[in-house]
N, CA, C and O atoms as CSV, one atom per row, in Angstrom:
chain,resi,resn,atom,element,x,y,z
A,1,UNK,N,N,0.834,-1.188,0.000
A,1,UNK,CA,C,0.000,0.000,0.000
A,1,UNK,C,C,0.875,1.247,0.000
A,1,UNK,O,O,1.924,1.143,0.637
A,2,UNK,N,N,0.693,2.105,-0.446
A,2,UNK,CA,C,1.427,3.553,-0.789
A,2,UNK,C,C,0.956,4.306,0.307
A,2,UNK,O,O,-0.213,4.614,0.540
A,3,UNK,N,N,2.280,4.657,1.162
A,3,UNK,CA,C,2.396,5.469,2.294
A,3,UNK,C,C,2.187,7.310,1.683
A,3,UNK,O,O,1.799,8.214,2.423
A,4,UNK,N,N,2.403,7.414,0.814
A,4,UNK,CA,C,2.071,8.849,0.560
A,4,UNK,C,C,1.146,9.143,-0.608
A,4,UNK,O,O,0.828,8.383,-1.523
A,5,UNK,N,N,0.743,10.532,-0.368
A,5,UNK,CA,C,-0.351,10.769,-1.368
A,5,UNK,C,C,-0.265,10.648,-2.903
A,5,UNK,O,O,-1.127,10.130,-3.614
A,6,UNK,N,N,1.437,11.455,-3.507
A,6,UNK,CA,C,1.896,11.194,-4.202
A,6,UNK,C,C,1.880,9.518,-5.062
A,6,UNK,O,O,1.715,9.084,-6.202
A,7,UNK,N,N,2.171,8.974,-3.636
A,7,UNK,CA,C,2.355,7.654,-4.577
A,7,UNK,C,C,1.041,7.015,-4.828
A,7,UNK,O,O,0.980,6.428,-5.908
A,8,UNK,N,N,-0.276,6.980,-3.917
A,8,UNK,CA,C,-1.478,6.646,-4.219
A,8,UNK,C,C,-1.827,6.802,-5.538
A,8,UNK,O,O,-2.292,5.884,-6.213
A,9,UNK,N,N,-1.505,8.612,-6.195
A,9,UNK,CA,C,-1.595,9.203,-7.073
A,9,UNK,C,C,-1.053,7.872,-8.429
A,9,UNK,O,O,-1.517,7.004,-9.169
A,10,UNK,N,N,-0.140,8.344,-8.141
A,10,UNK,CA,C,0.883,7.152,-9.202
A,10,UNK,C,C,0.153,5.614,-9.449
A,10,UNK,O,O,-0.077,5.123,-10.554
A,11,UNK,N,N,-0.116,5.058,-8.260
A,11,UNK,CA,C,-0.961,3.912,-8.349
A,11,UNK,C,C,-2.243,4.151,-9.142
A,11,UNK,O,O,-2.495,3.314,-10.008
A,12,UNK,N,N,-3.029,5.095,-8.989
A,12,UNK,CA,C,-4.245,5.088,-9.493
A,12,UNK,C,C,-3.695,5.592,-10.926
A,12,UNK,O,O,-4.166,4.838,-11.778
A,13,UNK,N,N,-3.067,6.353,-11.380
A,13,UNK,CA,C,-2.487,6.302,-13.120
A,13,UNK,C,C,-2.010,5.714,-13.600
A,13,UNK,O,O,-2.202,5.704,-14.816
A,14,UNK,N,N,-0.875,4.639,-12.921
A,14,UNK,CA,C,-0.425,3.800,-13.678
A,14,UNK,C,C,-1.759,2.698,-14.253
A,14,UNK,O,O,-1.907,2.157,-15.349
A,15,UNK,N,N,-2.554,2.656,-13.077
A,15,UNK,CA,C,-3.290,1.504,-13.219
A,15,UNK,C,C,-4.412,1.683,-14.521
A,15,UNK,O,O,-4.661,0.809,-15.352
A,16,UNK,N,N,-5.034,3.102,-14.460
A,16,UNK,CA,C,-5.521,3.926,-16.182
A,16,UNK,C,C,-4.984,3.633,-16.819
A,16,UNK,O,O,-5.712,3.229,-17.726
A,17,UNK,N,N,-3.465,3.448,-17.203
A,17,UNK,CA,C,-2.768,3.341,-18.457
A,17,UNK,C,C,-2.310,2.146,-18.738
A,17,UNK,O,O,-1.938,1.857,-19.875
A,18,UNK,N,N,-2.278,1.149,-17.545
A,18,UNK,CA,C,-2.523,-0.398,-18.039
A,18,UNK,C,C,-3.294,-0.399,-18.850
A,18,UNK,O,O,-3.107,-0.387,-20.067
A,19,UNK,N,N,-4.694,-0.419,-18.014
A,19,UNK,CA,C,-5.422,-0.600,-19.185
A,19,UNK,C,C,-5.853,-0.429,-20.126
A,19,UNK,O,O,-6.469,-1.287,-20.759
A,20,UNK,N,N,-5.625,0.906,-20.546
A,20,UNK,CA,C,-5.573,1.894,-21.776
A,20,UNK,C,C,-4.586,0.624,-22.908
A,20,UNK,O,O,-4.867,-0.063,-23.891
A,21,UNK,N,N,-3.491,0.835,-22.146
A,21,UNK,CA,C,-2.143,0.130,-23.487
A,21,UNK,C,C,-3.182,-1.413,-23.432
A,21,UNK,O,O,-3.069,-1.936,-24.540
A,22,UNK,N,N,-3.795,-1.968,-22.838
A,22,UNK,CA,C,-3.825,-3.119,-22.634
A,22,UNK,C,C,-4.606,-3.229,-24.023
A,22,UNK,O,O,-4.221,-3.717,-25.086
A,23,UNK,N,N,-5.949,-2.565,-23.656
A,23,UNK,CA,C,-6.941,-2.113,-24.999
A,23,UNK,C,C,-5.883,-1.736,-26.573
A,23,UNK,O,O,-5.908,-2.147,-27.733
A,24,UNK,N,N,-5.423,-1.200,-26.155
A,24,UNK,CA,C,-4.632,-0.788,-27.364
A,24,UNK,C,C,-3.951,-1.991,-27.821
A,24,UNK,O,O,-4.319,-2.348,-28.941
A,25,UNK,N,N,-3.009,-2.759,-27.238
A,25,UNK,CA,C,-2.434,-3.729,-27.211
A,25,UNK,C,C,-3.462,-4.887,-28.051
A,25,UNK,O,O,-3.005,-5.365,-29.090
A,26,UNK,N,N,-4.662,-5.266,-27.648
A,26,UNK,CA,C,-5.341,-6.269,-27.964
A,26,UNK,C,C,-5.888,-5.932,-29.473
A,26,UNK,O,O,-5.844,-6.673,-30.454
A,27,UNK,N,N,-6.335,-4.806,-29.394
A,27,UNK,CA,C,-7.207,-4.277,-30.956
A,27,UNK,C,C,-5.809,-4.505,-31.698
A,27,UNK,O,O,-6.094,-5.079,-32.749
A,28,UNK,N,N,-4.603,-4.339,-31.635
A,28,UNK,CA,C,-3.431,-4.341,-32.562
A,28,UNK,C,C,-3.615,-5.973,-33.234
A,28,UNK,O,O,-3.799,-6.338,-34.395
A,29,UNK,N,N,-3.475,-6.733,-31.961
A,29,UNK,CA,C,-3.196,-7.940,-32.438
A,29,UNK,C,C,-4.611,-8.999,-33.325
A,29,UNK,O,O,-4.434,-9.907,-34.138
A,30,UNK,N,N,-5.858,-8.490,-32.828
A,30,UNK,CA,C,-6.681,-8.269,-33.548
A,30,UNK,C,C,-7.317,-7.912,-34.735
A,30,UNK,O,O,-8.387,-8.377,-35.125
A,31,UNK,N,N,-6.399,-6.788,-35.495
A,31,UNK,CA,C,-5.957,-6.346,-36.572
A,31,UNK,C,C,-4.717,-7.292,-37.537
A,31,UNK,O,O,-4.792,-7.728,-38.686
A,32,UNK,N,N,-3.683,-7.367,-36.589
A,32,UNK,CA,C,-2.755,-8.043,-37.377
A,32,UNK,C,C,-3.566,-9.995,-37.908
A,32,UNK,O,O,-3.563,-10.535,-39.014
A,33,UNK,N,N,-4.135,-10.512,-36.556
A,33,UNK,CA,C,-4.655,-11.425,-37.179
A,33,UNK,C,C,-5.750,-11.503,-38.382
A,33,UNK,O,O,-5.833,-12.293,-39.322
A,34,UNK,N,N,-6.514,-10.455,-38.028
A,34,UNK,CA,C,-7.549,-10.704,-39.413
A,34,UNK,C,C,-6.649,-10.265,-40.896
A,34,UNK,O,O,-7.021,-10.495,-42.046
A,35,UNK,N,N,-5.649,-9.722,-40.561
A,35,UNK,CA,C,-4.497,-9.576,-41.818
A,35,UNK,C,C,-4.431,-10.666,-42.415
A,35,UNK,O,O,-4.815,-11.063,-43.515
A,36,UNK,N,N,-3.538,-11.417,-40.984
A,36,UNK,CA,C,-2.950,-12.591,-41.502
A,36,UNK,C,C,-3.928,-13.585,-42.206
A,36,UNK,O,O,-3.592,-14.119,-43.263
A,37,UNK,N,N,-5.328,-13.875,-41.533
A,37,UNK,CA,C,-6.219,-14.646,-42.062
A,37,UNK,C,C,-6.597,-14.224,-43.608
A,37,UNK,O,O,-6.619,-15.095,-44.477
A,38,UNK,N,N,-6.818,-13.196,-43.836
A,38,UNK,CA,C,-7.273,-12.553,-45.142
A,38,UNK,C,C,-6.952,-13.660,-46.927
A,38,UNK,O,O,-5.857,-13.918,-47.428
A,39,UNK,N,N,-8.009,-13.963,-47.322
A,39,UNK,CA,C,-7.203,-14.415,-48.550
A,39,UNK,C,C,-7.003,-13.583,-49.939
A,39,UNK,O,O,-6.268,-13.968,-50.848
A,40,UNK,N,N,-7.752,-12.411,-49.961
A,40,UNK,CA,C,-7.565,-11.770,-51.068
A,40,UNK,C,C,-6.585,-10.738,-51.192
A,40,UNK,O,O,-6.517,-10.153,-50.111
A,41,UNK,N,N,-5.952,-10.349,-51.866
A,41,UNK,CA,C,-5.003,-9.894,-51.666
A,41,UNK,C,C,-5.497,-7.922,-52.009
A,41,UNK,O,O,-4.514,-7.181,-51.988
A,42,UNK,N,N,-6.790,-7.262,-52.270
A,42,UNK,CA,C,-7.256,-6.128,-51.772
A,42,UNK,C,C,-7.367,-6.287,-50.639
A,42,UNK,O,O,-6.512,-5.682,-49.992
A,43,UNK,N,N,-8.256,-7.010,-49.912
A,43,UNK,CA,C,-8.927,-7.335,-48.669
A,43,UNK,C,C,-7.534,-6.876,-47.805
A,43,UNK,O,O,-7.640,-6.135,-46.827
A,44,UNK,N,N,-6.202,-7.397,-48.270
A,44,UNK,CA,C,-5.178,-7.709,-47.059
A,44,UNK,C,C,-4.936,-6.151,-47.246
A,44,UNK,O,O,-4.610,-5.432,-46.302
A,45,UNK,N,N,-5.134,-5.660,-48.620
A,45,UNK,CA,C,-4.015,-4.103,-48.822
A,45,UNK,C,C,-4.936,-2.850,-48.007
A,45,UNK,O,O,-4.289,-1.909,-47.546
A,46,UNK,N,N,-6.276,-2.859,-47.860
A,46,UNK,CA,C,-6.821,-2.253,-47.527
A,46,UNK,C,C,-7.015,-2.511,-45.228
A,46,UNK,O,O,-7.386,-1.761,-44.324
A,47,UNK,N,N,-6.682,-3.462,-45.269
A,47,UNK,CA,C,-6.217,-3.624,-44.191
A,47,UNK,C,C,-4.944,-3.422,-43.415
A,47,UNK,O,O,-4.808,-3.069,-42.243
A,48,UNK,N,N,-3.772,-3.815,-44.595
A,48,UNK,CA,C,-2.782,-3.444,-44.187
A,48,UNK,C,C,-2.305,-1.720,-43.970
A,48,UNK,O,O,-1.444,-1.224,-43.244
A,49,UNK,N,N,-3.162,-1.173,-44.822
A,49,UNK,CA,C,-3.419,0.297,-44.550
A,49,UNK,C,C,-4.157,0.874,-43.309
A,49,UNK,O,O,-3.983,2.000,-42.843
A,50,UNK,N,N,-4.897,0.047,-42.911
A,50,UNK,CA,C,-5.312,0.658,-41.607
A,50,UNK,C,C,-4.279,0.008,-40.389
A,50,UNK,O,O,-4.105,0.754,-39.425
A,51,UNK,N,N,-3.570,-1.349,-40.360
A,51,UNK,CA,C,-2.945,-1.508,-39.566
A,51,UNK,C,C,-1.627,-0.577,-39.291
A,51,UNK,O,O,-1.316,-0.341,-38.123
A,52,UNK,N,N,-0.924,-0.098,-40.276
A,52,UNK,CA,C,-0.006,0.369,-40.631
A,52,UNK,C,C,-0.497,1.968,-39.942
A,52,UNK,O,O,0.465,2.450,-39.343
A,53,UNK,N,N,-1.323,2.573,-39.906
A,53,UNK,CA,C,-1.895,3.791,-39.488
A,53,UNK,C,C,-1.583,3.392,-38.206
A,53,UNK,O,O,-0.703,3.801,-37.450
A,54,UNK,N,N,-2.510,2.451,-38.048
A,54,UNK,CA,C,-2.504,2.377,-35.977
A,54,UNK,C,C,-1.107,1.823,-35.538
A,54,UNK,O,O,-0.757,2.422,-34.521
A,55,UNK,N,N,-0.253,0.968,-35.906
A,55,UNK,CA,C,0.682,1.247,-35.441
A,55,UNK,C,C,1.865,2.242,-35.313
A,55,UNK,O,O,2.778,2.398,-34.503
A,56,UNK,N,N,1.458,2.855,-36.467
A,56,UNK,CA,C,2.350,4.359,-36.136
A,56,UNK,C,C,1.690,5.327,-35.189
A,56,UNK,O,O,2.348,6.145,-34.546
A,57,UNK,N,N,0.363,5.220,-35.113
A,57,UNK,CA,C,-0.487,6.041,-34.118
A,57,UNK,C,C,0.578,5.510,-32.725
A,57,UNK,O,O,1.304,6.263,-32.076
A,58,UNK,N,N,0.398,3.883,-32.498
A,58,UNK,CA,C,0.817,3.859,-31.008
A,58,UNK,C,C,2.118,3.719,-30.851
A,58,UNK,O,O,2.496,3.217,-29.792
A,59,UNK,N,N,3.107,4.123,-31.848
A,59,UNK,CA,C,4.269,4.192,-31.526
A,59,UNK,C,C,4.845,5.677,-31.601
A,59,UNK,O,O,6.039,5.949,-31.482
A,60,UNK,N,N,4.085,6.358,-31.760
A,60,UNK,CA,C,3.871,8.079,-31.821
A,60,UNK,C,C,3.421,8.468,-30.255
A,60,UNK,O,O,3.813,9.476,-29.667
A,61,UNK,N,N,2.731,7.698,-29.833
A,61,UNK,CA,C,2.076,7.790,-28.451
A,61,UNK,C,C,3.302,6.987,-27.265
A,61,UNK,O,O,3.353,7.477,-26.137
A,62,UNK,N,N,4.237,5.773,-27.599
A,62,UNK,CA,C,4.590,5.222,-26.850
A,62,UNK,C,C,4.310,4.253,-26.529
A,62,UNK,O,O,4.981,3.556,-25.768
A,63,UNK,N,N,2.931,3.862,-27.171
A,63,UNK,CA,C,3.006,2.449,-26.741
A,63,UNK,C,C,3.512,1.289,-26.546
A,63,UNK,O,O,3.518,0.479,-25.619
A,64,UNK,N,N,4.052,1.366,-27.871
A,64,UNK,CA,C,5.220,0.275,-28.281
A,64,UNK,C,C,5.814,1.272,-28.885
A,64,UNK,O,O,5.664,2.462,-29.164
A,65,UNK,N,N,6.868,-0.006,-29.042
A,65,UNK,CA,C,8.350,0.981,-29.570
A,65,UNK,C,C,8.721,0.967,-31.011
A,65,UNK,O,O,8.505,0.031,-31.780
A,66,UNK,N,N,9.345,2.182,-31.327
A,66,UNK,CA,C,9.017,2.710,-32.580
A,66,UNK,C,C,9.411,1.578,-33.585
A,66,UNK,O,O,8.628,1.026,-34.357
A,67,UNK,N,N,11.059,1.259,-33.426
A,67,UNK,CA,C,11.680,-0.013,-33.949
A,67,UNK,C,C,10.705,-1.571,-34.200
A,67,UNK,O,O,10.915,-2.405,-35.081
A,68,UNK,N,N,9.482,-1.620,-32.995
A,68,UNK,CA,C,8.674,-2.698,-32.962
A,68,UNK,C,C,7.210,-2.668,-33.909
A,68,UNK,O,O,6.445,-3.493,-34.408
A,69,UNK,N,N,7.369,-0.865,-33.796
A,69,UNK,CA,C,6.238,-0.924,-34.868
A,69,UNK,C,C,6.329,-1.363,-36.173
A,69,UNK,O,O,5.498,-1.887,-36.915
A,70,UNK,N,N,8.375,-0.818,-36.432
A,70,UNK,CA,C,8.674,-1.046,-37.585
A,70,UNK,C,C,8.735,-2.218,-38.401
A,70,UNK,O,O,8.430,-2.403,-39.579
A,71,UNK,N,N,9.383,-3.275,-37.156
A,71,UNK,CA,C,9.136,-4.847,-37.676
A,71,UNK,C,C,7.649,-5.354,-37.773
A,71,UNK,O,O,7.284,-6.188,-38.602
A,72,UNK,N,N,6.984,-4.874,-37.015
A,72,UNK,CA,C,5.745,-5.476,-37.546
A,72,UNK,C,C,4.625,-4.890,-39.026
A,72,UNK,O,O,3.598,-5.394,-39.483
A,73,UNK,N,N,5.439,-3.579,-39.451
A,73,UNK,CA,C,4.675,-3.530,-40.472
A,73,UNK,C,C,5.922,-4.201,-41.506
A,73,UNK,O,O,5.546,-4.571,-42.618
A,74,UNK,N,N,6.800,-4.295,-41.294
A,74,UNK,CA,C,7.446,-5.279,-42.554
A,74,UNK,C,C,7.240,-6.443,-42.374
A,74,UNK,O,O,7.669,-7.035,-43.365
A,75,UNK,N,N,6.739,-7.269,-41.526
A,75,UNK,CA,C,6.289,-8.396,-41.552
A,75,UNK,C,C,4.969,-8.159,-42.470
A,75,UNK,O,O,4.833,-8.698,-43.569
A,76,UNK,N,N,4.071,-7.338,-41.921
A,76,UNK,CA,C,2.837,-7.528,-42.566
A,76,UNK,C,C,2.862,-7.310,-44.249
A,76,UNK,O,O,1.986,-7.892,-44.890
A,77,UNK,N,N,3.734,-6.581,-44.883
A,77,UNK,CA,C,4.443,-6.059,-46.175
A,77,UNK,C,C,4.177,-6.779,-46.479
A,77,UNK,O,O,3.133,-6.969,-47.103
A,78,UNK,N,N,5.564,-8.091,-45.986
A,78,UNK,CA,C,5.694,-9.433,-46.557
A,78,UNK,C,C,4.385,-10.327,-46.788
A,78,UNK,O,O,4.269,-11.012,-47.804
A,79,UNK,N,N,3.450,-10.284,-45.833
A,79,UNK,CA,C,2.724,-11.097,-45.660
A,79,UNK,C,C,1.853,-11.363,-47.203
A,79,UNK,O,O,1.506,-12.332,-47.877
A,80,UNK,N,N,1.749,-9.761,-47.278
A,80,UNK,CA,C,0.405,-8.875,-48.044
A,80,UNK,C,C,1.534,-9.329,-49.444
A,80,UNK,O,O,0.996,-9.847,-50.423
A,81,UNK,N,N,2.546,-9.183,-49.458
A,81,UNK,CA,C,3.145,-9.626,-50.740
A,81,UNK,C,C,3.400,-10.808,-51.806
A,81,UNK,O,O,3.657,-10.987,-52.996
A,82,UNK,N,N,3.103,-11.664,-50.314
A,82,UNK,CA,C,2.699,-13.408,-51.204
A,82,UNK,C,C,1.802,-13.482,-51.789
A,82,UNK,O,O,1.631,-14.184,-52.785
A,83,UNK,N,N,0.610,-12.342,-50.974
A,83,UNK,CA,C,-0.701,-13.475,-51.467
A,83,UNK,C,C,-0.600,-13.010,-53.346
A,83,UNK,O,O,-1.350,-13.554,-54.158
């Protein structure tokens, strides 16, 4: 338990922004899977355009890290490039 007010403070924001990233966190991977599932290859490009948005959104914000956003939209590149 947090002996000062300050730190109460801290407890009750960190604990907002768990779950904030958490939300954020889940819709990502949510996105990347219906990518991956996708068989047409518009279907994937028009998706891969919105994934590609939101992960620069949350690596602009901090969510994840910028370098992590980066590998995951070149993964998805690739993905979108087979089909």
């Amino acid at each position: 338990m947090p002996q000062h007010k300050s730190a109460a403070k801290r407890v009750r924001q960190t604990e907002k922004k768990r779950v904030s990233n958490r939300l954020h966190r889940s819709r990502l991977r949510t996105m990347m899977k219906k990518l991956r599932s996708s068989e047409t290859k518009d279907e994937a490009g028009s998706l891969l355009n919105e994934a590609k948005a939101y992960l620069d959104r949350l690596a602009s914000k901090r969510i994840i890290h910028r370098n992590k956003a980066a590998n995951y939209k070149s993964e998805l590149e690739r993905h979108v490039n087979t089909l």
